[in-house]
C-alpha positions in Angstrom: -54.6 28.7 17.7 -53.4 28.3 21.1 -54.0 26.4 24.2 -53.8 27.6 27.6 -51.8 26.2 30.3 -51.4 28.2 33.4 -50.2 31.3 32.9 -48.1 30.5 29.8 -49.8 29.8 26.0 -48.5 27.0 23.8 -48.8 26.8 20.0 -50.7 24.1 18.9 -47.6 22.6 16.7 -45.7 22.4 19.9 -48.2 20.7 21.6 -49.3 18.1 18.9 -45.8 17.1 18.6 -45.2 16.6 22.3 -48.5 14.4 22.6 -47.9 13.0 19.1 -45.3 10.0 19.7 -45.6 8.7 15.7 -43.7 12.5 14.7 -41.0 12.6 16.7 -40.6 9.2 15.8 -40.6 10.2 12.2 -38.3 13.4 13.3 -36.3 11.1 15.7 -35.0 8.8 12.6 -34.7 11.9 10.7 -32.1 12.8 12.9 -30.2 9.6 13.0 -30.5 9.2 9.3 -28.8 12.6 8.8 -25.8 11.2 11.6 -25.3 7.9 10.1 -23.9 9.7 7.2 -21.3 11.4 9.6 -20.5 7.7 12.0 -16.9 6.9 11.1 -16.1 3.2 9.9 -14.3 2.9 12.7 -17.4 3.5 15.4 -20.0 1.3 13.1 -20.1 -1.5 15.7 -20.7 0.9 18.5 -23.0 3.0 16.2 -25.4 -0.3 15.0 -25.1 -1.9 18.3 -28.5 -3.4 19.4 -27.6 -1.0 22.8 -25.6 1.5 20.6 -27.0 5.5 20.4 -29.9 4.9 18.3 -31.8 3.3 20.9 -33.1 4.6 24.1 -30.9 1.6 25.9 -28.1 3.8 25.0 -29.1 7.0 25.7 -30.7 6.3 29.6 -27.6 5.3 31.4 -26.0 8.0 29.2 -28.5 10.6 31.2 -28.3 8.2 34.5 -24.6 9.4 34.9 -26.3 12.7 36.5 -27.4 10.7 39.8 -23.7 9.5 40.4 -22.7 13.6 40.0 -25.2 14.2 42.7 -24.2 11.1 44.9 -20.7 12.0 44.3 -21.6 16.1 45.4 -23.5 14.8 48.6 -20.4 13.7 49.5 -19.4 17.4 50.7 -23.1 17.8 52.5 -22.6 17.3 56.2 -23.1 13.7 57.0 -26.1 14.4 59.4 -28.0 16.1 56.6 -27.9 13.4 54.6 -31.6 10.9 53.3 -30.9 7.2 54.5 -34.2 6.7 53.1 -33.1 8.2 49.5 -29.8 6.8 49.6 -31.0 3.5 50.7 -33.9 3.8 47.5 -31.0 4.8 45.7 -28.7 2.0 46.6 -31.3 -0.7 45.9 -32.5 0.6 42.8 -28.6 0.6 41.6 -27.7 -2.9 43.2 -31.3 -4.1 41.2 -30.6 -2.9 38.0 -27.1 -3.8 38.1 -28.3 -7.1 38.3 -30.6 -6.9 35.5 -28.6 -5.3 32.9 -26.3 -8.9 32.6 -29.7 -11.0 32.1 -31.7 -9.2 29.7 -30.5 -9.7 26.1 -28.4 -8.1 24.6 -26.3 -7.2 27.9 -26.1 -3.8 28.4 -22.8 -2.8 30.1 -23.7 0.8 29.8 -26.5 0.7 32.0 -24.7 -2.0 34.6 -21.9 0.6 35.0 -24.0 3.3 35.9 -25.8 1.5 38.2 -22.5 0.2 40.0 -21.8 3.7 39.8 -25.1 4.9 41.2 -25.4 1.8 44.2 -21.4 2.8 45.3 -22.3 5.9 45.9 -25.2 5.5 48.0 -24.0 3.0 49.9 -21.0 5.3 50.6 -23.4 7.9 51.8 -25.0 5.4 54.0 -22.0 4.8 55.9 -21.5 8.0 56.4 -24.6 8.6 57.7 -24.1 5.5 59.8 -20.7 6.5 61.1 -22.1 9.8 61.7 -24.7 8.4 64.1 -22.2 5.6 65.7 -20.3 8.8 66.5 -22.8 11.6 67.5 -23.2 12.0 71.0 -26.3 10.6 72.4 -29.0 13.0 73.7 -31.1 11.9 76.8 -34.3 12.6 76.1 
């Protein structure tokens, strides 16, 4: 049996296990049942962390990291193409959560280092996009 969605058909399995949050829970510790067999002594503490890899406090700073390779790629885009709007959303967000990650219990230093990570870069590309128009000739209009 199949479903239709768009132009593209997707099994019934792969649907009911997208839109079915209780089995991939079930496969989810599965998975992390199998790996705890393979966690070296020596990672343990890391492993059973309350912020370690089997939680989701783990693993979104983990996928985070990919908005500080974008900031840090914008840094080769020509300064007047840059989004102050996006890198001042950007900025905030990372200067926010930053903040956040030292009160909330238990501190997680994975997520404030990304989001240092993430505000530095904005607010790098804001003053270059501020420089850039401190410097650019004026236009009478």
């Amino acid at each position: 049996m199949y479903f239709r969605f768009s132009v593209r058909a997707v099994p019934v399995s792969l649907f009911y296990l997208e839109s079915n949050p209780i089995t991939m829970s079930k496969i989810y510790h599965g998975v992390i049942n199998v790996a705890d067999k393979f966690v070296p002594n020596a990672l343990r503490p890391l492993w059973n962390h309350a912020a370690g890899p089997k939680t989701v406090f783990f693993w979104a700073p983990v996928f985070k990291w990919g908005l500080v390779v974008a900031g840090l790629s914008d840094l080769r885009r020509p300064a007047d193409q840059l989004s102050v709007s996006q890198s001042a959303s950007l900025a905030a967000t990372g200067i926010i959560w930053s903040r956040y990650s030292l009160v909330i219990i238990p501190k997680n230093w994975g997520l404030f280092s990304v989001n240092v990570f993430v505000a530095g870069t904005q607010v790098l590309q804001l003053y270059r996009a501020w420089d850039f128009s401190r410097k650019a000739p004026k236009t009478a209009a």
